[in-house]
C-alpha positions, 0 to 999 in steps of 0.5 A, a space after each residue: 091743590 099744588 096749581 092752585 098754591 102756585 097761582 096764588 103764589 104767582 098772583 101775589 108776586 104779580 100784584 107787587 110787580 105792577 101795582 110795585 114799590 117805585 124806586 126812590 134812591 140816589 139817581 146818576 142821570 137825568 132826562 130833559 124834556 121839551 113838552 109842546 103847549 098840549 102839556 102832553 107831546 115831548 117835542 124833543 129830549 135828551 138823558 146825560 149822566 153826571 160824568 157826562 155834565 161834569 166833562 160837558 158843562 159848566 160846573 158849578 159850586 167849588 166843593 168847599 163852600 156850604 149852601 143853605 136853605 132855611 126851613 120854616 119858622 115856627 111863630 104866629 107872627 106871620 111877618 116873623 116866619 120870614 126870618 128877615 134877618 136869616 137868624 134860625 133853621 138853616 138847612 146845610 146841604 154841603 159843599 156841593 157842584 153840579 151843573 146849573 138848571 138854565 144849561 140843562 134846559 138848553 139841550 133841548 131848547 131852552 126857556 121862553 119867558 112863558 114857559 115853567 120848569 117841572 123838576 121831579 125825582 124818581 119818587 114823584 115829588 115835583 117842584 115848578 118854577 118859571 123862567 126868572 127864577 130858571 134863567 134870570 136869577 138874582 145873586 140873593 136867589 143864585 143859580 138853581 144847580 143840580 148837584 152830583 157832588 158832594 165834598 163835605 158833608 152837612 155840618 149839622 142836622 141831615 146827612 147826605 153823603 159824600 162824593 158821587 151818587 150813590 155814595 151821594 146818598 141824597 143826590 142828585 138833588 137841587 140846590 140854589 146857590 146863592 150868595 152871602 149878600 143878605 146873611 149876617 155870618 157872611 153864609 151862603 144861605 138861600 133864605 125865607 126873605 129872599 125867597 119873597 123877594 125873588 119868586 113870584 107869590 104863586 110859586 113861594 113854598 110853604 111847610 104845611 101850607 103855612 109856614 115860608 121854607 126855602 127847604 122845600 125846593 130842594 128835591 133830592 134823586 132828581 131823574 127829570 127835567 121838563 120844559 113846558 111850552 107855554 106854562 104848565 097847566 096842570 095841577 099844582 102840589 100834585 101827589 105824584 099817583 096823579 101825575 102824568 108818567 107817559 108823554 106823548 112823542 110827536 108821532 102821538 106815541 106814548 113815551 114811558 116816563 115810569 119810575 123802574 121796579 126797586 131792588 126791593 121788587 126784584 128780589 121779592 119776585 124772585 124769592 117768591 118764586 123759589 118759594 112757591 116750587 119749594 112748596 109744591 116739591 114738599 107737596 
């Protein structure tokens, strides 16, 4: 009785490690890939650390000066949603720095024309762009930045921290830093118009695939950079159980792309342990 309590103990906590509770929190690094045209084979990578983008990096943002988003506008008036005017639900993601996407790109390479950019977080949750929106951006759109600082707080509506992660609580997270050219307040507000004026009409985020949001580019513990060759050819909006989490080197060996186990994990395997030879010394 006292083996088969155990193993049925150890079963469980087995089944929790690898079927596992991936962590989603605040990420300090990120990796970089370069991935060949086979959307498989990683042709070359490199992790840095925000202390090492900081020191290595332009910086961009001033940690004083609020970035915005807008999220969907709620009308049946599909021209409304748009929001040409920037009038309603702008999404302050604080007075954030960070380093911008394009340098990010160039420690393994950089973009081509061709190419798309896949920026996950740890959670799974990706968003896709192509080179214009990578490289070439315009002052209504501003330069896609990953931020890992935060100087002030959202004014309204989400908080995410102040400072470096984890105190950034939300970081690293994405932002575009656009500038105040089309906001009548004279904000930094990367909104629904300029979106339609700035990506491509197969790369524009809709809420519930209906309703236009900027919001939805902002990726919050960002832990992966990919660069495919050629475009990705993948699925779309994919939920990330269907992602692909191990690339292939160019020795056609698998590189581990997992999320880690959680602290959540760890500590229900170790108290599950515990608690299995406390149960056989009752026995």
């Amino acid at each position: 009785m006292k083996i088969l309590r155990f193993f049925a103990i150890f079963l469980a906590i087995t089944f929790a490690m690898t079927t596992g509770f991936a962590y989603a929190g605040p990420t300090t690094e990120v990796t970089v890939y370069s991935v060949s045209s086979d959307g498989e084979t990683v042709l070359e990578q490199k992790t840095v650390d925000y202390l090492w983008m900081e020191s290595n990096l332009p910086v961009m943002g001033d940690g004083v000066t609020h970035y915005y988003h807008q999220g969907p506008v709620f009308s049946d008036d599909k021209e409304e949603q748009w929001d040409v005017n920037e009038t309603r639900n702008f999404k302050d993601r604080g007075a954030v720095k960070g380093t911008n996407v394009a340098d990010l790109c160039d420690l393994v390479g950089g973009m081509s024309e061709s190419d798309d950019v896949m920026v996950r977080a740890n959670d799974g949750y990706n968003v896709l762009f192509d080179y214009e929106n990578i490289c070439e951006p315009s002052p209504r759109q501003g330069p896609l930045v990953l931020c890992w600082y935060n100087g002030e707080d959202a004014e309204s509506g989400e908080k995410q921290g102040v400072g470096y992660p984890p105190e950034f609580f939300a970081g690293m997270r994405l932002a575009f830093l656009a500038d105040n050219s089309t906001n009548p307040q004279g904000l930094h507000v990367f909104g629904n118009t300029d979106m339609r004026e700035s990506f491509p009409a197969e790369k524009i985020h809709l809420f519930d695939n209906l309703y236009p949001s900027t919001s939805g580019y902002t990726v919050k513990w960002v832990d992966e950079i990919r660069v495919y060759k050629g475009g990705y050819k993948g699925e779309t909006n994919a939920p990330s159980k269907s992602l692909s989490n191990d690339l292939k080197n160019e020795n056609n060996e698998k590189t581990d792309m997992s999320a880690p186990l959680s602290p959540l994990t760890i500590i229900f395997a170790i108290t599950g342990f515990v608690l299995s030879v406390h149960l056989i010394r009752r026995e």
